[in-house]
C-alpha positions in Angstrom: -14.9 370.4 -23.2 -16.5 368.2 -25.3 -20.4 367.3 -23.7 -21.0 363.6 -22.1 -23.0 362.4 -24.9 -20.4 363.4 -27.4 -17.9 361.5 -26.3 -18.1 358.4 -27.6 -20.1 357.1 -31.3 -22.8 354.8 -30.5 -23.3 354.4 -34.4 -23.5 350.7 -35.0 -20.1 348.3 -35.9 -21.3 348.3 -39.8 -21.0 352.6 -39.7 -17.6 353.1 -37.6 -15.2 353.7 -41.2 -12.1 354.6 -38.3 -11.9 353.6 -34.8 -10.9 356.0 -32.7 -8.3 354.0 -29.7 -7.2 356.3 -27.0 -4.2 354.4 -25.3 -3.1 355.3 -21.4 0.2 353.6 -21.2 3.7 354.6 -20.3 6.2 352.3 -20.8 7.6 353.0 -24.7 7.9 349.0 -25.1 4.4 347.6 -24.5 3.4 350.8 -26.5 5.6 349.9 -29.6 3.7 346.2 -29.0 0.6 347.4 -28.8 1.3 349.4 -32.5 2.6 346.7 -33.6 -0.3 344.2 -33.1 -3.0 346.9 -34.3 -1.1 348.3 -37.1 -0.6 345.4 -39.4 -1.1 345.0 -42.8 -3.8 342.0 -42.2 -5.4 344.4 -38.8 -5.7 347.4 -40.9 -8.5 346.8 -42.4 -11.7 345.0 -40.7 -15.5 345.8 -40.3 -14.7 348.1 -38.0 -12.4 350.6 -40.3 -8.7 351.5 -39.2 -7.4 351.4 -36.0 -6.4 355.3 -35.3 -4.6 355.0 -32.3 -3.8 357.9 -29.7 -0.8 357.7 -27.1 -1.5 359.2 -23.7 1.8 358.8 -21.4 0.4 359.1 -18.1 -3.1 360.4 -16.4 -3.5 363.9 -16.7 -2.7 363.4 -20.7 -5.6 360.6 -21.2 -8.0 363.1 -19.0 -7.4 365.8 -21.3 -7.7 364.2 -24.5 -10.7 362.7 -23.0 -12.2 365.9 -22.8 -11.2 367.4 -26.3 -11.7 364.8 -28.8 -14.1 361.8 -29.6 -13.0 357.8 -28.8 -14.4 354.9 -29.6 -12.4 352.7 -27.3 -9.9 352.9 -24.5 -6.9 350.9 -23.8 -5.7 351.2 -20.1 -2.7 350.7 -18.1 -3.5 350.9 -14.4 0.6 351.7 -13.7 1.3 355.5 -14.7 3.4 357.8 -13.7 1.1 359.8 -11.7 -1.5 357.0 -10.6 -1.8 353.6 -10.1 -3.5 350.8 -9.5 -7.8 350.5 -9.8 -7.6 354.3 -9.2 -7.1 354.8 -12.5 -9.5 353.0 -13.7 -11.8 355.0 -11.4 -10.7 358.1 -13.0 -10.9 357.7 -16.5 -14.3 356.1 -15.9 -15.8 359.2 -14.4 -14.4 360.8 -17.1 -15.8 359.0 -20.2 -18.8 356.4 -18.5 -20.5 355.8 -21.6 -16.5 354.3 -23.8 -15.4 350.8 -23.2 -12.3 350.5 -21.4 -9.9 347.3 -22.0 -7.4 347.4 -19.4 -4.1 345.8 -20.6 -2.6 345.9 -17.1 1.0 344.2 -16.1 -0.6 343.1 -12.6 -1.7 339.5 -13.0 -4.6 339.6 -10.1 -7.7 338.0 -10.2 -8.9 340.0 -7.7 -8.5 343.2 -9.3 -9.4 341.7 -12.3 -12.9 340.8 -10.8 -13.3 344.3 -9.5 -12.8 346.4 -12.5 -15.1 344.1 -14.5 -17.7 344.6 -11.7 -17.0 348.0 -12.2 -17.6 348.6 -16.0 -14.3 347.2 -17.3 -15.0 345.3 -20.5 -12.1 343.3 -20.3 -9.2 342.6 -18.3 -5.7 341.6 -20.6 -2.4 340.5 -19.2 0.8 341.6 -20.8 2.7 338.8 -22.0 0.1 336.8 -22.1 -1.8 338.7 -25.5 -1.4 338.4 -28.9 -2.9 340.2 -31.6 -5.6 337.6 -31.8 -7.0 338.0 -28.3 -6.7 341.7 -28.6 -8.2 342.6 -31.8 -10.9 340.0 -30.4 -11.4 341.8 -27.5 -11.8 345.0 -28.8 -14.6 343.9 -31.2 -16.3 341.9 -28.5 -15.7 345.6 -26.9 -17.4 347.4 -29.3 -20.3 344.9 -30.2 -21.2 344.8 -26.7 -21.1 349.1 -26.3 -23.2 349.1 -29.8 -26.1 346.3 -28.2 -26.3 348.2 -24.4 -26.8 351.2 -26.0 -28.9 350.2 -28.6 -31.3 348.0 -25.9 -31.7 351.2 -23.4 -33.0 353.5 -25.8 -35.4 351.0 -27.3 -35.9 349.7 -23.4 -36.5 353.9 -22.2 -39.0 354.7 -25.1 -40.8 351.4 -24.8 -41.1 352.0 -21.2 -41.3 356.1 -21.7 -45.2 355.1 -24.0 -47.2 352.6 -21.9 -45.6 349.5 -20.1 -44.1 351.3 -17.1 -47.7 351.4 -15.5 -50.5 349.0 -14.4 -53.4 351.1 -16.0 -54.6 350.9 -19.2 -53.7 353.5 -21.6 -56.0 353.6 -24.7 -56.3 356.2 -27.7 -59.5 356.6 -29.6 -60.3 358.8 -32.5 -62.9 361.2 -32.7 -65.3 358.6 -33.6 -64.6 356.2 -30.4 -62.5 353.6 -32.0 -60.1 352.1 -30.2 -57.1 352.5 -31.6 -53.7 352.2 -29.4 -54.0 349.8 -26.8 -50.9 348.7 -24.0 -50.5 345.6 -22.1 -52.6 347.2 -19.3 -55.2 347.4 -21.3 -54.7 343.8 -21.7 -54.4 343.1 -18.0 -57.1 344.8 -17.0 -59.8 344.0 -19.5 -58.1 340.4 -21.0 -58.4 341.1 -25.0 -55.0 341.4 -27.0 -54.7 344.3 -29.0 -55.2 342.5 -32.0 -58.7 341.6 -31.1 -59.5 345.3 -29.7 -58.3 347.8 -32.1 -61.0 348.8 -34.6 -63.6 348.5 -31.7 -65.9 351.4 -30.3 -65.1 352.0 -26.3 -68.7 351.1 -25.4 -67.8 347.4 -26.7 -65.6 347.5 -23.0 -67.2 350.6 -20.8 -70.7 349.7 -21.7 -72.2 351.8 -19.1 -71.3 354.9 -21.0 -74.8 356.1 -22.6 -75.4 358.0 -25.7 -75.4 361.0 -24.4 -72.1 360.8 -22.7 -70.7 359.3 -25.8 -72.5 361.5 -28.2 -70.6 364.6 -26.1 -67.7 363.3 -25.2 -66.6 362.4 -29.1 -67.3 365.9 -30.2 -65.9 368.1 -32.8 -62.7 370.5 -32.4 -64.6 373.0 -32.8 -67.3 372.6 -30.4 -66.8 374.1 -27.1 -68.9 373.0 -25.4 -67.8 371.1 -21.7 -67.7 367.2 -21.8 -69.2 365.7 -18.9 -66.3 363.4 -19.0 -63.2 364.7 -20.4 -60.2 366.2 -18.3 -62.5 364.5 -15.0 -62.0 361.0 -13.2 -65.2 358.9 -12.7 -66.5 355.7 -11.6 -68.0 353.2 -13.6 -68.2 349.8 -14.8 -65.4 348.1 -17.6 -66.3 344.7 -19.1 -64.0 341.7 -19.4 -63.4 339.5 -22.6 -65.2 336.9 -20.5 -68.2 338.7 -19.9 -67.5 339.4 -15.6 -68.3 343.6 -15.1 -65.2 344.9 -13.0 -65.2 348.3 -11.3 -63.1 350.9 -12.9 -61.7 354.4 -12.7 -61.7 356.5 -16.0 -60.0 359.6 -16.8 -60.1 360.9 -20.8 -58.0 363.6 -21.6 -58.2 365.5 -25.5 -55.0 366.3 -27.7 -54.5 367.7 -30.8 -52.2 366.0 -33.1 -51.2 367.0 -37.1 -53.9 364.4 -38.8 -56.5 365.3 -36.0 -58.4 364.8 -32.5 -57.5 362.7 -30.3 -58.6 361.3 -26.8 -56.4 359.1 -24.0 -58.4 357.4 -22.1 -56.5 356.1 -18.8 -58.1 353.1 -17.3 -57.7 351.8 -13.4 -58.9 348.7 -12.2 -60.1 349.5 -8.7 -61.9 345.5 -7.9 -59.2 345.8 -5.0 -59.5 349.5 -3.5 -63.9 348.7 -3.8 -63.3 344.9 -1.5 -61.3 347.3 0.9 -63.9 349.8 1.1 -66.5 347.4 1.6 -64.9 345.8 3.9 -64.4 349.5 5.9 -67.6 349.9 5.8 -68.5 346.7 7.1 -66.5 346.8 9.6 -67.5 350.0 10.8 -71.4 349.0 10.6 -70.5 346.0 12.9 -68.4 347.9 15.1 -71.4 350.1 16.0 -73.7 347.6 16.5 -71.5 346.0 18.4 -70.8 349.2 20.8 -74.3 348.9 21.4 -74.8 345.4 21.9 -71.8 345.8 24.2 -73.7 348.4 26.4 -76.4 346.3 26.3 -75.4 343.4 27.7 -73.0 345.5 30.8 -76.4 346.7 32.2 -78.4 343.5 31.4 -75.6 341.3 33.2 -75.6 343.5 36.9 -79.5 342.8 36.3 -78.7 339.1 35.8 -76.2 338.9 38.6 -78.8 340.8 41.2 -81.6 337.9 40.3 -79.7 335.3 40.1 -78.0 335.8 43.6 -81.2 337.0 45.1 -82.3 333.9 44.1 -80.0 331.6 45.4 -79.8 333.5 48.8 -83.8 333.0 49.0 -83.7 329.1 48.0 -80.9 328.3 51.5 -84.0 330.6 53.5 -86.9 327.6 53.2 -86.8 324.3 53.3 -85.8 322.4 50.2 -89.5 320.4 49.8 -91.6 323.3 49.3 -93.0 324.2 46.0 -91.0 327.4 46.1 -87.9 326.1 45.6 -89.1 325.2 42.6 -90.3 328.3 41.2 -86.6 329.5 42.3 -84.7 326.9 40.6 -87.2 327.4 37.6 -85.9 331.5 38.1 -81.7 330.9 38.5 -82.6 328.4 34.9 -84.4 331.2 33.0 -81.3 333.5 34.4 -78.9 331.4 33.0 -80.5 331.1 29.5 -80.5 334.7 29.5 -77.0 334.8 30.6 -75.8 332.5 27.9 -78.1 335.1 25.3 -75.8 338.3 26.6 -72.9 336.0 26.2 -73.6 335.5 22.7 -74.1 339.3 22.5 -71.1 340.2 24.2 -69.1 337.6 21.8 -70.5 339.5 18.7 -69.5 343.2 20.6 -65.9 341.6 21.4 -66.2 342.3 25.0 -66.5 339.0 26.6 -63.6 337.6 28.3 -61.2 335.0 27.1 -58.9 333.0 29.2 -56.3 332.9 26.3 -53.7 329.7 26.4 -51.0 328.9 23.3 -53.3 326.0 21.8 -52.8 323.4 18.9 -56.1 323.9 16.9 -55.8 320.4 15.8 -56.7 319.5 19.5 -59.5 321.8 19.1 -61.6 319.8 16.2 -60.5 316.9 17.2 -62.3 317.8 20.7 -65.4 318.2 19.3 -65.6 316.1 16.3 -67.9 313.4 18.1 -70.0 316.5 19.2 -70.5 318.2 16.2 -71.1 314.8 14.5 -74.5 314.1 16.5 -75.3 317.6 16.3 -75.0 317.4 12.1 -76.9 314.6 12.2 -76.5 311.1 10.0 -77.4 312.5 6.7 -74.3 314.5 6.5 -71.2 312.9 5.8 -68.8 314.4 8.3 -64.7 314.4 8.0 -61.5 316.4 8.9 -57.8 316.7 7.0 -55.5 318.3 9.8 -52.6 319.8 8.5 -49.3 318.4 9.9 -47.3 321.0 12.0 -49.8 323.1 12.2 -48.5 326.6 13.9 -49.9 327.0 17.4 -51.7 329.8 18.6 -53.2 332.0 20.9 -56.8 331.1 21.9 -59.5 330.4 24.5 -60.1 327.1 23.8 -63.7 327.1 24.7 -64.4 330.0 22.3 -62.4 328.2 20.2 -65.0 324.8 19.9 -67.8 327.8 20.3 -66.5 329.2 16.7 -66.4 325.7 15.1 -69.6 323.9 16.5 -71.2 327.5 15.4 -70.1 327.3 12.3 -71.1 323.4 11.9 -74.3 323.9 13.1 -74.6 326.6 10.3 -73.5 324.4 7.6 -76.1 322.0 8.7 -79.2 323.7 8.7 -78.0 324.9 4.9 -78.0 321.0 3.9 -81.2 319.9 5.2 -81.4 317.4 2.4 -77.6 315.7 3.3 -74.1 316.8 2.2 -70.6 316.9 2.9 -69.2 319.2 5.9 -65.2 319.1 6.4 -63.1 320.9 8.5 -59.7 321.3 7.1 -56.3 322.9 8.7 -53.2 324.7 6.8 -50.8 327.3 7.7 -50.2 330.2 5.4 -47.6 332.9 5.4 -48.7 336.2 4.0 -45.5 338.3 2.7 -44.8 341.1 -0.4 -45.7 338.2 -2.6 -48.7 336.7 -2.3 -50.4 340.0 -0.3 -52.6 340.9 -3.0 -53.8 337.5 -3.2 -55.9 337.8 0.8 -55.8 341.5 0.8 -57.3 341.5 4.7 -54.3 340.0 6.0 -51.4 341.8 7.3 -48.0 340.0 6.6 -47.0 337.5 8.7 -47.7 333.7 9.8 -51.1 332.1 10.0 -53.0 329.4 11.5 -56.1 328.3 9.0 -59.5 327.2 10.1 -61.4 326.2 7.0 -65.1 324.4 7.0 -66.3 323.6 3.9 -70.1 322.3 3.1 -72.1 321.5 -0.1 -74.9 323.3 0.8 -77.6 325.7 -1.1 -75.1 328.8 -0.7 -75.4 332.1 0.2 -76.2 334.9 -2.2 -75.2 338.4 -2.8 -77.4 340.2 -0.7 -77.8 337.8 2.3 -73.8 338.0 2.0 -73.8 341.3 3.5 -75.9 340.7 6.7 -74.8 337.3 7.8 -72.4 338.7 10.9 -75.3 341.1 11.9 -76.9 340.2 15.3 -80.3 339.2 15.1 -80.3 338.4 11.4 -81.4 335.0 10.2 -83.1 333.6 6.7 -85.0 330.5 9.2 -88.6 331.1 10.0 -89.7 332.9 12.5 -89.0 331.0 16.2 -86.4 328.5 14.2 -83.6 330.7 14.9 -81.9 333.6 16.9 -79.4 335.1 14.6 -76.9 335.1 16.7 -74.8 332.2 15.9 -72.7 333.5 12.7 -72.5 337.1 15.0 -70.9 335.3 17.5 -68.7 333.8 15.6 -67.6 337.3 13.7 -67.0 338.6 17.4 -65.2 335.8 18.7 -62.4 335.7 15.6 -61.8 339.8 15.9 -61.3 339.0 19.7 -58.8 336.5 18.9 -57.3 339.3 16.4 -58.3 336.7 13.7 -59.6 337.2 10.2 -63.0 335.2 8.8 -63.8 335.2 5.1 -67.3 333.7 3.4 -66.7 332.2 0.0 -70.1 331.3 -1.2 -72.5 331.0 -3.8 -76.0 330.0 -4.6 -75.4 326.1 -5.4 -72.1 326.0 -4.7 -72.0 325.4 -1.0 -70.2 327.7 1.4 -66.7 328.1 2.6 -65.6 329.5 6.1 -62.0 330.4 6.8 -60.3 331.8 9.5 -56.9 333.2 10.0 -55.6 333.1 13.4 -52.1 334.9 13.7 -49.5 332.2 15.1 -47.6 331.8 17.7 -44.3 330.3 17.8 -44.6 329.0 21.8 -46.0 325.7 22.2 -49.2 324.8 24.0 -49.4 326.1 27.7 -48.6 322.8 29.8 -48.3 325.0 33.3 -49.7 323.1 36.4 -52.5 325.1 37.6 -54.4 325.3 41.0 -58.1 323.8 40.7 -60.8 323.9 43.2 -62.5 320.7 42.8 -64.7 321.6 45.8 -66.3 324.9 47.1 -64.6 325.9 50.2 -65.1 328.9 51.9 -62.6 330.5 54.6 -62.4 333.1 57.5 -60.4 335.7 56.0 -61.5 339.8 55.4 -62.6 340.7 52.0 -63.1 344.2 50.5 -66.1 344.4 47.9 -66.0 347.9 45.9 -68.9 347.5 43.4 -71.2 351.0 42.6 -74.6 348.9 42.6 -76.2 348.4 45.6 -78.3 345.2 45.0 -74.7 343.7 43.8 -73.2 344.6 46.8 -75.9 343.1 49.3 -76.0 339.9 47.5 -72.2 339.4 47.2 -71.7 340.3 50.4 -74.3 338.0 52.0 -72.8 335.0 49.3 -69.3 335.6 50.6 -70.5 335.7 54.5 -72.0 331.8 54.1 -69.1 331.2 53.3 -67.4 332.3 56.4 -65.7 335.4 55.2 -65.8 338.6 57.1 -66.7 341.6 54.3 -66.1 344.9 54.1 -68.0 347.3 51.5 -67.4 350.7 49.2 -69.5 352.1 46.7 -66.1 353.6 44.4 -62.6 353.5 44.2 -62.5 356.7 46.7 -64.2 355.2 49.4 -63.1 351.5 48.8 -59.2 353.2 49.0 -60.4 355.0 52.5 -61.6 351.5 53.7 -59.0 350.0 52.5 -56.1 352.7 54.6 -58.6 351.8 58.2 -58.5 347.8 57.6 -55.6 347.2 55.8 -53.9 345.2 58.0 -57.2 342.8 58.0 -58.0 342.7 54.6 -56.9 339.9 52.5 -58.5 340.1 48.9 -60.2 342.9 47.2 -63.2 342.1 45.2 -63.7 345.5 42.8 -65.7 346.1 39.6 -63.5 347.5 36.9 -66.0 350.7 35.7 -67.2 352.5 38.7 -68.1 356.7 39.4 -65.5 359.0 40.5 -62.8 356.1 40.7 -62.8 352.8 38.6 -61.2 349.8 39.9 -58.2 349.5 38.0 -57.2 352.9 39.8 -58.3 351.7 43.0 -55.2 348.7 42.0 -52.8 351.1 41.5 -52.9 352.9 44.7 -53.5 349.8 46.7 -51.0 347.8 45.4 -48.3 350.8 45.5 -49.1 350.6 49.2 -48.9 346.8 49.6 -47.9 344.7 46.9 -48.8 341.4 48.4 -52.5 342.2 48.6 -54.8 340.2 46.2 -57.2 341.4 43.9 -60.3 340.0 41.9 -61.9 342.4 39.5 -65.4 341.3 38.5 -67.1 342.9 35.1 -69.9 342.8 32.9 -67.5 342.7 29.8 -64.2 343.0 29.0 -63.9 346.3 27.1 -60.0 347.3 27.4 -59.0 344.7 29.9 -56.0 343.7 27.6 -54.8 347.5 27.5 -55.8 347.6 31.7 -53.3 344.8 32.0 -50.9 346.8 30.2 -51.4 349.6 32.4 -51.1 347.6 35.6 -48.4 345.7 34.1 -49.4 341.9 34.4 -52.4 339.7 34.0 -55.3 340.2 36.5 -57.8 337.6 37.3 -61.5 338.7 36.5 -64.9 336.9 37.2 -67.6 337.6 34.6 -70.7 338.7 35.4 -73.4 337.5 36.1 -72.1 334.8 39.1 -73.6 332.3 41.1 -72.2 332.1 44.7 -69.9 328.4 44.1 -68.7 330.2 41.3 -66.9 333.5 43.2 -66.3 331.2 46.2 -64.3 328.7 44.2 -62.3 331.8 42.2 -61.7 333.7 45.5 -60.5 330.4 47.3 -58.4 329.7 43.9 -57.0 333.4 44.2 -56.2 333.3 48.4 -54.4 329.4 48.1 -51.9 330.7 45.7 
């Protein structure tokens, strides 16, 4: 059998001195025609050579000679003896891929005709309807296009085979350092063409390479010596044509070749994998200060919710015109300041708690534009371009204004001498395409928050610190640090991304992708409590801190309510099983010893599913996977309260 590659000449039209025609066809008539067309005096000779043509009377004959001799061309009949129709085809084409095959069929269908030129068929000829003119044409045609396919993959594999079927750069020197083979990675990667490069000495674009690097890694054949560089991958710094340093990997590897030494030196640009890392790292740091700040503020808040309820419980004991009450209102303030302060923590940790709605973020500016506007102050010129059909998303709107008067108030105090702040709107859609354009996004639809000022920017080093807690460049007592923090807390909450483009003297620009949502803004009716009103029905308080439970329960009994109390989950569940067909609402902290209150849900509620529950916290670590686990939204009051406040919630929570 004569091998695949063997089978047919791919030597170009102007070298073929015979052509070599196998032809498939049965029927003596169209055979004698076919002869007849190819064999004439004025056919005979052309740039191709003679036509030699070979007669195959069915199938199995064409296969064989197929396998035994060398063709240039095939001419086909799909109606034989012993197959028919495209199977034929089929055959004969597994048999001999790489020779053109005219099919000179009797069966005048365009469909088939379509399919066996899909297929590989270079043409598709009627009988009856070719002369020697449209054949002779289409077996050149034929030919031509055989001798230009083959000719364009092998230039196409060995072009690709070198250098251009990677992103790196590939680079030869000498033994001297001179660049002096140089791909279009090379060109990607570090901007000069090749004619610009070659000649140069590698330190012109890896400048960080010192003489004693270079001095060893250029060495002589015969000195054995171990190079601290070649056959080993290291970081360093490349230089672009344009003067910007860009991280790089390098790996050099030695070869010997007939007219000398020679080194590769394979160069990847890795600007992208460093912005991840940073940002890993980043995001770890916060991540730990925030777990801290977190744990923090759940202890400070119990603290806050013992004072301030202490407090309010001693100002209705004395009569409203003595000094004291005062001092007390001048305590419950102070309370609330700090409050507000482990608020702003507890935004930064990602553990405060969001009433999420589907919001228009247009509404959201627009709600606070007259706010921020006397906040920024008449020497900054303030304005907004609000992108039309914006996507919607999912938000608490108060956190929401919190992130953009945050981020205003920021932008002002960097142009204390006047400027330009605007807020701007946009949706983006992050896909295959554009991915390594905003390489922190995950594909998929977004919502854009962008505020843009003319400020004194921000440099390289403040850069990294600006979402840390506590950090500020004001003066001492000017600031607390916290504002930016929040703001980094508040988007990750959201499952947002925020992103600083700054510089110094070129202002700063804050943007924020919030993932969209395709429901439109929540519109339900919901119950409000205008007014506190109190009731007469049995409440359950499970709360593991003693101060919380005295106060709550003596806030709950001015109100009329007849409480019950439990120090855990285990007891609250046993106080439950004696009074449960008394008690009404059960008022539980979430984290609590020996059994937490989410557990204490589940077996209440698998006993009585109409019972109502109010879960109070100091932060809302895991409440979106708790309401997974329970299986629907639960209503939570964020510590620390005042008394109006859990009365109006628990009233909300009963009238429903």
């Amino acid at each position: 059998m004569i091998p695949e590659t063997d089978r047919s000449s791919i030597s170009s039209p102007e070298e073929i001195t015979d052509m070599q025609i196998l032809v498939v066809e049965d029927n003596q008539a169209d055979t004698n025609l076919i002869k007849l067309m190819l064999i004439r005096e004025k056919f005979t000779h052309n740039r191709f050579g003679k036509y030699q043509l070979t007669f195959a009377k069915d199938l199995k004959t064409g296969l064989d000679l197929l396998n035994n001799r060398v063709f240039n061309l095939i001419l086909l009949d799909l109606l034989l003896p012993d197959s028919q129709g495209l199977a034929t085809f089929h055959q004969i084409r597994r048999c001999a891929p790489q020779i053109p095959i005219i099919i000179l069929s009797g069966f005048d269908d365009t469909n088939i005709a379509l399919q066996a030129v899909r297929n590989g068929a270079q043409d598709y000829l009627i009988k009856g309807k070719v002369d020697e003119n449209i054949l002779t044409r289409s077996i050149h045609y034929a030919i031509e296009r055989k001798h230009h396919k083959e000719t364009f993959r092998i230039s196409e594999e060995r072009y690709k085979g070198v250098t251009q079927s990677v992103n790196d750069a590939i680079i030869i020197l000498d033994t001297e350092g001179t660049i002096t083979t140089w791909n279009i990675g090379a060109t990607t990667i570090f901007g000069f063409e090749e004619s610009d490069i070659i000649g140069h000495i590698i330190t012109d674009i890896i400048p960080d390479m010192d003489h004693d690097i270079y001095a060893k890694l250029f060495q002589k054949s015969n000195d054995s010596s171990p190079s601290p560089v070649v056959n080993k991958t290291i970081e360093t710094t490349g230089i672009r044509q344009n003067g910007k340093t860009i991280p790089i990997e390098l790996s050099i590897v030695s070869w010997e070749a007939s007219n000398g030494r020679f080194f590769t030196a394979i160069i990847r640009n890795i600007s992208r994998r460093k912005r991840l890392e940073d940002h890993y790292r980043h995001a770890q740091k916060m991540e730990a200060v925030g777990q801290l700040a977190g744990g923090i503020a759940h202890d400070f808040n119990n603290i806050l919710t013992g004072i301030i309820g202490f407090a309010e419980l001693a100002a209705d004991t004395i009569d409203t015109d003595l000094p004291a009450q005062e001092y007390i209102r001048s305590i419950i303030r102070k309370s609330d300041d700090a409050a507000t302060l482990v608020r702003q923590i507890l935004a930064f940790s990602r553990k405060q708690i969001l009433d999420t709605k589907r919001v228009d973020m247009n509404t959201a500016v627009l709600s606070v534009s007259n706010f921020i506007e006397r906040v920024i102050g008449e020497h900054i010129e303030f304005s907004t371009n609000l992108a039309d059909d914006l996507y919607y998303i999912k938000a608490d709107p108060t956190a929401l204004e919190q992130i953009i008067t945050n981020l205003c108030v920021n932008a002002r105090d960097a142009m204390s001498a006047g400027g330009e702040l605007t807020i701007e709107t946009s949706n983006i859609t992050v896909n295959a395409r554009n991915k390594q354009l905003i390489d922190f996004l995950k594909p998929g639809k977004y919502a854009v928050l962008s505020l843009i000022d003319t400020g004194h920017g921000i440099d390289g080093e403040t850069m990294q610190h600006i979402y840390e807690p506590f950090y500020t460049t004001k003066e001492v007592g000017q600031g607390s640090g916290l504002g930016l923090a929040m703001v980094y807390g508040l988007v990750k909450q959201h499952q947002a991304y925020i992103h600083c483009d700054s510089s110094p003297g070129e202002g700063t620009t804050f943007q924020i992708y919030f993932p969209a949502t395709k429901v439109s803004p929540d519109t339900e009716n919901r119950v409000v409590v205008d007014h506190v009103v109190g009731g007469t029905e049995t409440i359950l308080i499970v709360e593991d801190e003693v101060d919380l439970i005295v106060v709550t329960k003596s806030m709950l009994n001015q109100y009329g309510y007849t409480v019950l109390t439990a120090g855990n989950g285990i007891n609250g569940y046993q106080v439950y099983q004696q009074n449960r067909d008394k008690i009404e609402l059960v008022l539980t902290d979430i984290v609590m010893p020996k059994e937490g209150g989410i557990e204490l849900y589940k077996r209440v509620y698998a006993d009585n599913p109409e019972i109502k529950f109010l879960f109070i916290t100091g932060y809302a670590s895991g409440l979106a996977d708790k309401e997974m686990v329970i299986g629907k939204e639960i209503d939570v009051l964020s510590k620390p309260y005042k008394g109006n406040q859990l009365a109006k919630k628990i009233r909300h929570i009963l009238d429903l």
